[in-house]
C-alpha atoms as a printed R data frame, in Angstrom:
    type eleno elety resid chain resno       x       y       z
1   ATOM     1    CA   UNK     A     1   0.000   0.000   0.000
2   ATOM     2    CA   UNK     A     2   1.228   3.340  -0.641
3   ATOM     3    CA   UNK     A     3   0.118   7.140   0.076
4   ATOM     4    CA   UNK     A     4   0.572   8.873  -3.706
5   ATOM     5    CA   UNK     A     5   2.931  11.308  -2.140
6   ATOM     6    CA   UNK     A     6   6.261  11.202  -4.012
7   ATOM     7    CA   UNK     A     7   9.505  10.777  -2.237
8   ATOM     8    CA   UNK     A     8  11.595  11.495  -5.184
9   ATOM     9    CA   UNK     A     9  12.206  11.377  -8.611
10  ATOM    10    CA   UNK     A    10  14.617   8.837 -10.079
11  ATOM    11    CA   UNK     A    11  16.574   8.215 -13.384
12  ATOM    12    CA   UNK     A    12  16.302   5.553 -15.770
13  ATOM    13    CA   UNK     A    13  19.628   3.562 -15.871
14  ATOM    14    CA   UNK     A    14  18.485   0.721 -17.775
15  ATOM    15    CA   UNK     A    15  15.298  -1.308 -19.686
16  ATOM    16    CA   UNK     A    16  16.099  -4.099 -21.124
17  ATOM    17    CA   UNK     A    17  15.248  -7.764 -22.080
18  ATOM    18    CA   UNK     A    18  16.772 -10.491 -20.261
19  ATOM    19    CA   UNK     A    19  16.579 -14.197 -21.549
20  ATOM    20    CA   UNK     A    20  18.792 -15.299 -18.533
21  ATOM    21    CA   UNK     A    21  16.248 -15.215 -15.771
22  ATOM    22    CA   UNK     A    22  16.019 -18.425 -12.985
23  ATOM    23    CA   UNK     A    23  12.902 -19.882 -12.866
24  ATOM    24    CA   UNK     A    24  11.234 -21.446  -9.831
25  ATOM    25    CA   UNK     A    25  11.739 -24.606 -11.307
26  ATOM    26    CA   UNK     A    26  15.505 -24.358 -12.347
27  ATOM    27    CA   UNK     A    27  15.189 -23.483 -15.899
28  ATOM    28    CA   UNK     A    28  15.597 -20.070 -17.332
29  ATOM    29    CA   UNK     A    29  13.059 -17.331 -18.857
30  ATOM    30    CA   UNK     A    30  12.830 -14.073 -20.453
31  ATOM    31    CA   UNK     A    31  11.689 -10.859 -18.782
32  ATOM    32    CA   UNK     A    32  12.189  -7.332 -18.816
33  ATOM    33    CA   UNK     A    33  14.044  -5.611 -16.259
34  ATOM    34    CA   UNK     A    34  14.123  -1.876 -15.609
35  ATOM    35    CA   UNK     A    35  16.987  -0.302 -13.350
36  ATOM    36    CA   UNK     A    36  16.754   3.248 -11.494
37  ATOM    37    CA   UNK     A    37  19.127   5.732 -10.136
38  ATOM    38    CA   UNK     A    38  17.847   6.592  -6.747
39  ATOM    39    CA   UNK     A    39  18.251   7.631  -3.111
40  ATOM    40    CA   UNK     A    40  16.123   7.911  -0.477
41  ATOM    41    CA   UNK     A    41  13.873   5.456  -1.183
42  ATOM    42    CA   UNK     A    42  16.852   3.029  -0.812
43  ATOM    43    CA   UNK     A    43  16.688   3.910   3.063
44  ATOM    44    CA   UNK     A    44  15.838   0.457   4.789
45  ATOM    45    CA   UNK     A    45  15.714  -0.999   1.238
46  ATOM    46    CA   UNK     A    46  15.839  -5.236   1.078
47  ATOM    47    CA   UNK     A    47  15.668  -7.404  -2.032
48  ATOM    48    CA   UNK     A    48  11.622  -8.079  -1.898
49  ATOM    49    CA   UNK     A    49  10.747  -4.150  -0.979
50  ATOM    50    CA   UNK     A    50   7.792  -2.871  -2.739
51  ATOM    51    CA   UNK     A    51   8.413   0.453  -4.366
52  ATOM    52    CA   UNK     A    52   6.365   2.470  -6.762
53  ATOM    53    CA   UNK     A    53   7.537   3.184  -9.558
54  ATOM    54    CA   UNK     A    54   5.154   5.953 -11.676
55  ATOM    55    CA   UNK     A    55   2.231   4.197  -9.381
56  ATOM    56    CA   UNK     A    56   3.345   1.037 -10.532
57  ATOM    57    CA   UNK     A    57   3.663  -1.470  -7.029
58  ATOM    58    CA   UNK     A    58   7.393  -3.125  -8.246
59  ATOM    59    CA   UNK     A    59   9.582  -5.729  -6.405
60  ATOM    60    CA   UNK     A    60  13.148  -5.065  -5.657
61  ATOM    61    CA   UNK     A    61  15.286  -7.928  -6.975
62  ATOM    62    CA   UNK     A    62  18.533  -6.041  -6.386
63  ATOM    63    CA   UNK     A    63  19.865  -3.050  -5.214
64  ATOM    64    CA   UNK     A    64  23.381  -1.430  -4.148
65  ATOM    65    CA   UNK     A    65  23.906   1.945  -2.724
66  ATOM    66    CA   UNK     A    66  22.506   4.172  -5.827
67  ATOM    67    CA   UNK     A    67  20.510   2.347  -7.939
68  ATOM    68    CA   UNK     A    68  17.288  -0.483  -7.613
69  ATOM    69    CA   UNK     A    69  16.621  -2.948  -9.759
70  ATOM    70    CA   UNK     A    70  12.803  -4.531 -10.923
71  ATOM    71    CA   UNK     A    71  11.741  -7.064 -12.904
72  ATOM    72    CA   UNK     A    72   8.567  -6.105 -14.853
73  ATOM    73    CA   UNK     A    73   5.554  -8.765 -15.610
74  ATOM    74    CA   UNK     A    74   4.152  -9.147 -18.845
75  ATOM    75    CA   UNK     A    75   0.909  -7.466 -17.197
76  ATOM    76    CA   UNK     A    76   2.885  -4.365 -15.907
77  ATOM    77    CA   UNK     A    77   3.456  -3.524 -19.360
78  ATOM    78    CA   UNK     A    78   0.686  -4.257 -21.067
79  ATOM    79    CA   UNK     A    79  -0.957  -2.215 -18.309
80  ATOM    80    CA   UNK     A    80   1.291   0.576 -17.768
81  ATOM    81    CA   UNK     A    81   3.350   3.401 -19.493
82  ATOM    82    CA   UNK     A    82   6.816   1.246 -17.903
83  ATOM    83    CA   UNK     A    83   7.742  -0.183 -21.281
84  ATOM    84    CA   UNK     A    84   7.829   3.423 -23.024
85  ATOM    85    CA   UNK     A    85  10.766   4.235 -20.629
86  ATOM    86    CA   UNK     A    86  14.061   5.389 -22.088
87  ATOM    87    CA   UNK     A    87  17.692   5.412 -20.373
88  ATOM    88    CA   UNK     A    88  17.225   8.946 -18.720
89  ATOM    89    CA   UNK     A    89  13.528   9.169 -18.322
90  ATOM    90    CA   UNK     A    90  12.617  10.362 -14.713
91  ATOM    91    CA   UNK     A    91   9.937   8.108 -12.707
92  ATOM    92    CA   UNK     A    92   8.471   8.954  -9.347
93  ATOM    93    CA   UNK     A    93   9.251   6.833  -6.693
94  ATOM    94    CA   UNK     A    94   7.839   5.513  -3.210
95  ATOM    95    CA   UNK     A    95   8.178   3.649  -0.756
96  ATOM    96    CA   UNK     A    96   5.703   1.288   0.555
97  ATOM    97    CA   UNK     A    97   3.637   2.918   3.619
98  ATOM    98    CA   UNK     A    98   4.464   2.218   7.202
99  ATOM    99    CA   UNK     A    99   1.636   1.529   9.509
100 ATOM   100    CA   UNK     A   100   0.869   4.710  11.756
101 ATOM   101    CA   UNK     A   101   2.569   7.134   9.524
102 ATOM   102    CA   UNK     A   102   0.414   9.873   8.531
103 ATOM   103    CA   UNK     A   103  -1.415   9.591   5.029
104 ATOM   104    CA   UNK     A   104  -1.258  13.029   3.520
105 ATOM   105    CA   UNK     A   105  -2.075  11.116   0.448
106 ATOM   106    CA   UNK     A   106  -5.035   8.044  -0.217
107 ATOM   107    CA   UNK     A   107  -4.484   4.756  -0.398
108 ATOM   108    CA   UNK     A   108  -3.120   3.477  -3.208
109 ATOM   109    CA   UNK     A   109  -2.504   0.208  -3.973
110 ATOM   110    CA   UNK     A   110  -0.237   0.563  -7.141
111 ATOM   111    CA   UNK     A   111  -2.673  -1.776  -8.807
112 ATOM   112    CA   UNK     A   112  -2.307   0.549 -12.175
113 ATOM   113    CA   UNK     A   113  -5.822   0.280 -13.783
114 ATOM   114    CA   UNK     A   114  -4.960   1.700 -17.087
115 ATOM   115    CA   UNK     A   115  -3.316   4.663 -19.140
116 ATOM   116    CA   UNK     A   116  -4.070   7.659 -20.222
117 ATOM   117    CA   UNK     A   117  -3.454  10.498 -22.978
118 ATOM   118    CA   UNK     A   118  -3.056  14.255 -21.825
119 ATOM   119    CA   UNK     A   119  -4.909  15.837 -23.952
120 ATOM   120    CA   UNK     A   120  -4.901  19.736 -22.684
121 ATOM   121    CA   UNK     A   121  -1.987  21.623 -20.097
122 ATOM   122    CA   UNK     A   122  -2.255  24.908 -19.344
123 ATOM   123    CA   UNK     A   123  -1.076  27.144 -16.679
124 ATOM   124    CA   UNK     A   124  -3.593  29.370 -14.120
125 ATOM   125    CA   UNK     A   125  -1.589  31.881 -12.222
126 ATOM   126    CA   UNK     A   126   1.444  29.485 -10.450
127 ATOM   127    CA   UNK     A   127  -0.870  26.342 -10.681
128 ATOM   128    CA   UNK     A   128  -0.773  23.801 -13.785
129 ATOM   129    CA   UNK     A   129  -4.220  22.811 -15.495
130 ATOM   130    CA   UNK     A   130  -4.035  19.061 -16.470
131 ATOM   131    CA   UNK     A   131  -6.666  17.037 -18.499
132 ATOM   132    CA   UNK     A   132  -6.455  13.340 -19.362
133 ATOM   133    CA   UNK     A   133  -8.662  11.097 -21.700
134 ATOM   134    CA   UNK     A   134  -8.881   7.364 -20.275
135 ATOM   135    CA   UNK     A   135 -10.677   4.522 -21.825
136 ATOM   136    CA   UNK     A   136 -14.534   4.818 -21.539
137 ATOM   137    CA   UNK     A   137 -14.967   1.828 -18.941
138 ATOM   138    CA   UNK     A   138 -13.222   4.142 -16.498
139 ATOM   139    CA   UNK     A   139 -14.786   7.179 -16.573
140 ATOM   140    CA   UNK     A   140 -17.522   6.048 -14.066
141 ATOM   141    CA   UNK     A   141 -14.869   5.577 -11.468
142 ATOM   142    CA   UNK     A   142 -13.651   8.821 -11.502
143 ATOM   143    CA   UNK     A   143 -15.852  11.653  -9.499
144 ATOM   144    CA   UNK     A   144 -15.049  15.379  -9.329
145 ATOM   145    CA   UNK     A   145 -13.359  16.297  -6.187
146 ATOM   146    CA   UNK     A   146 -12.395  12.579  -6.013
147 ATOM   147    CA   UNK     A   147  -9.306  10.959  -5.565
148 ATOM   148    CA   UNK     A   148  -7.101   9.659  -8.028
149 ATOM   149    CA   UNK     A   149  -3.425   8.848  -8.361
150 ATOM   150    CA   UNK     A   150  -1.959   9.782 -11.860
151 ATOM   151    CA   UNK     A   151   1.824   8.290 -12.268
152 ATOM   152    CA   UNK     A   152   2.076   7.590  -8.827
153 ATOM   153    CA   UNK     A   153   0.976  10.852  -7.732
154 ATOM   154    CA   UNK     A   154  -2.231  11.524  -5.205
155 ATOM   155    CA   UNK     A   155  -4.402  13.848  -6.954
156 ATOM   156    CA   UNK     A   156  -7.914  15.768  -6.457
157 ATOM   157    CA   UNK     A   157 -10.126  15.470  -9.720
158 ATOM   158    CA   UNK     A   158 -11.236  19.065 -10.515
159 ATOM   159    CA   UNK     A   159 -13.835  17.692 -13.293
160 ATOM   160    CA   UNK     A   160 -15.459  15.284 -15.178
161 ATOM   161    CA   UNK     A   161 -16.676  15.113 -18.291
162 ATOM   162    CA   UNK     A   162 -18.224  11.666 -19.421
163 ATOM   163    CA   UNK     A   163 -18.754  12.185 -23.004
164 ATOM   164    CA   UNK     A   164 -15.361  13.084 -24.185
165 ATOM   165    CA   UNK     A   165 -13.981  10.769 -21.530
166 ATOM   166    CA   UNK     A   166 -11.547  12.964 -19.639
167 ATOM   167    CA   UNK     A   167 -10.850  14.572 -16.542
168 ATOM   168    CA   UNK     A   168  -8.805  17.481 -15.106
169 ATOM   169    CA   UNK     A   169  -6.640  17.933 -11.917
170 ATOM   170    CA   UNK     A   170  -4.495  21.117 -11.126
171 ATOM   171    CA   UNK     A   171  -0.772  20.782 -10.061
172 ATOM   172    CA   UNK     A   172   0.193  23.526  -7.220
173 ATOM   173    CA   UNK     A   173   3.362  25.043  -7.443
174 ATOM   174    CA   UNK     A   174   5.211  22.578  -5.173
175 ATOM   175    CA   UNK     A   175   3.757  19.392  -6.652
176 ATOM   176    CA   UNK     A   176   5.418  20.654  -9.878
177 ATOM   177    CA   UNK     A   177   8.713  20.701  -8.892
178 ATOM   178    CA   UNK     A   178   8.649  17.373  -7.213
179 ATOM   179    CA   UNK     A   179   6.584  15.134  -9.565
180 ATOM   180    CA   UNK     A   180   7.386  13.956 -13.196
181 ATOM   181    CA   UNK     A   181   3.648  14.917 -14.741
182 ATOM   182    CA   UNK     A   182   4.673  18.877 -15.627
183 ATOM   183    CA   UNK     A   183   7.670  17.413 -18.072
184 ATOM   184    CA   UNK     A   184   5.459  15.271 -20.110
185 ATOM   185    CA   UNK     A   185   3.875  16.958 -23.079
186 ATOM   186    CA   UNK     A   186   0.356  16.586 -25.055
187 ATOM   187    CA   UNK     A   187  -0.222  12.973 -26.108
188 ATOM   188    CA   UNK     A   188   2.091  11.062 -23.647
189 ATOM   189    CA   UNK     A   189   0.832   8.906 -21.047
190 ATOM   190    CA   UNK     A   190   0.233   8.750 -17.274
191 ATOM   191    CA   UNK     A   191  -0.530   5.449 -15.797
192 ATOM   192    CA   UNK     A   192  -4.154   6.031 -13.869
193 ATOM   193    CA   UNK     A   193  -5.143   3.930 -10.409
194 ATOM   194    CA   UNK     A   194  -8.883   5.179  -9.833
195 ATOM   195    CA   UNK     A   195  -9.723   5.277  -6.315
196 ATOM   196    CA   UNK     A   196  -9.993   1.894  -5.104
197 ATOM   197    CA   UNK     A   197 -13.415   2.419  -2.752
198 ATOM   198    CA   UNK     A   198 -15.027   3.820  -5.739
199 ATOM   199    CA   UNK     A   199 -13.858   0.410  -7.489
200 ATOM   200    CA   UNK     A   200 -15.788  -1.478  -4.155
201 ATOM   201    CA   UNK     A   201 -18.628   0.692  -4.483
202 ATOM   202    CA   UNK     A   202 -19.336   0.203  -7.792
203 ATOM   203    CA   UNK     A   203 -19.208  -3.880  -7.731
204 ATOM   204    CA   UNK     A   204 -21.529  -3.392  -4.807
205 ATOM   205    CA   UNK     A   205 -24.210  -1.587  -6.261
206 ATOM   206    CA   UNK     A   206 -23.943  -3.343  -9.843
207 ATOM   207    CA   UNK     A   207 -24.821  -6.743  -7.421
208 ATOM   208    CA   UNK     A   208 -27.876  -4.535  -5.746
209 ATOM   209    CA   UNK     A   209 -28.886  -3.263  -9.242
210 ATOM   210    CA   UNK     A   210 -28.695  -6.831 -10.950
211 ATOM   211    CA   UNK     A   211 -31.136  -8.073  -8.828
212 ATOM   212    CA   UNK     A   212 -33.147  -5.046  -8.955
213 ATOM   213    CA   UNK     A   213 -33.301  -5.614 -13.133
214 ATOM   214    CA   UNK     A   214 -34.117  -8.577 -12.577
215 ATOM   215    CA   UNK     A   215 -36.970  -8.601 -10.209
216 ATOM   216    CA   UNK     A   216 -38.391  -5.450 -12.636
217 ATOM   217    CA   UNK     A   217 -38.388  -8.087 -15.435
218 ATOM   218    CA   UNK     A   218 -40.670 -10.925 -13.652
219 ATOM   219    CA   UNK     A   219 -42.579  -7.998 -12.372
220 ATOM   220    CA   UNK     A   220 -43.157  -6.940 -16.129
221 ATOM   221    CA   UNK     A   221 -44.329 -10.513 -17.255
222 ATOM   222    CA   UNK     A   222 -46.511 -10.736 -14.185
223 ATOM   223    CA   UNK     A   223 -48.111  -7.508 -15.512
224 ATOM   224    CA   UNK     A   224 -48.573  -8.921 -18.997
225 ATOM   225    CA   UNK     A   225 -49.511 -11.972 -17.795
226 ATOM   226    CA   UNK     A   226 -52.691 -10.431 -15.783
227 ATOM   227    CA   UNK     A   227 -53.401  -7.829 -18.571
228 ATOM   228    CA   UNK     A   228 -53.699 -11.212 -20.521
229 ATOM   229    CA   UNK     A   229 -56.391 -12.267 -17.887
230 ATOM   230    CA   UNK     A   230 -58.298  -9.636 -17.529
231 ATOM   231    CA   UNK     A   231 -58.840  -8.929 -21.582
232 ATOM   232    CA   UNK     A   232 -59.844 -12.424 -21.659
233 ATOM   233    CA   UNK     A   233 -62.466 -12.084 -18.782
């Protein structure tokens, strides 16, 4: 579990394919593996740390004293913006949470649900407009003055527009200069986690409203059933 509040920004050192990796049965595999330049997030760092990496929840497989290394799953980049990375590219970075440490974030689980385009940026005064299209099945997830975490980063959504499938969010003037999203430009992507309750919520109404639909239905033939009965009388 993490917060969305980013500790730091790291550097890309490496992405690359390996075809060397040890399997859990012996044999060896193919994977990708991405490698960071980092710091502070290396505090207390072991091999099997979580970390996020642009939101993305990644294991630590190795580390030394300026750099962590990841292996990424064929899901994590099917999923995510990881596999557009370049050596150089700047990712936010987190640490797992601690229990009892303050949450000046929301809780996210790294659990990237999808990607999506900016489509608009535009400054107001010091503060950064932001607005992002996302595939159509996520829209309903995301509610104005909601949270959402966009690369990692704990956000409030400033509006919603479900037609042209985008949302905004404003960057403040020290979010800017500690978060990757100001450097990326019209068309890239941001990897999206929608608030998770709002994921709970919704699968527990669509169960409620289901049976709902359901019970209208028989209620429907019932009616046509005794309209049937009384014509014939």
């Amino acid at each position: 579990m993490f917060t969305g509040i980013v500790e730091e920004m790291g550097v890309v050192l490496e992405l690359y394919v390996s075809d060397d990796l040890v399997l859990w049965d012996g044999s060896r595999g193919t994977g990708t593996v991405l490698k960071v330049n980092c710091g502070k997030v290396l505090q207390q760092c072991y091999l099997g740390a979580s970390i996020a990496v642009n939101g993305v929840c990644l294991t630590v497989t190795a580390f030394d004293e300026s750099s962590a290394t990841f292996g990424l799953a064929p899901e994590t980049l099917r999923r995510t913006n990881l596999g557009d990375l370049k050596c150089g590219s700047k990712v936010n970075l987190e640490r797992s949470a601690t229990i009892g440490d303050r949450n000046s974030g929301h809780f996210v689980q790294g659990h990237v649900d999808c990607t999506g385009t900016i489509s608009k940026k535009y400054p107001e005064n010091d503060s950064l407009w932001i607005e992002v299209t996302v595939p159509a099945e996520y829209v309903n997830y995301i509610v104005e003055k909601g949270y959402i975490a966009i690369d990692g980063t704990s956000l409030t959504v400033c509006s919603v527009d479900a037609k042209t499938c985008t949302f905004t969010f404003m960057l403040v003037q020290y979010t800017q200069l500690h978060v990757i999203i100001p450097k990326k430009e019209v068309g890239d992507k941001v990897n999206i986690e929608v608030d998770v309750l709002g994921k709970y919520s919704h699968r527990a109404v669509a169960a409620v409203t289901d049976r709902m639909n359901k019970l209208e239905d028989k209620l429907d033939e019932f009616a046509a059933l005794l309209k049937q009965v009384v014509e014939k009388k």
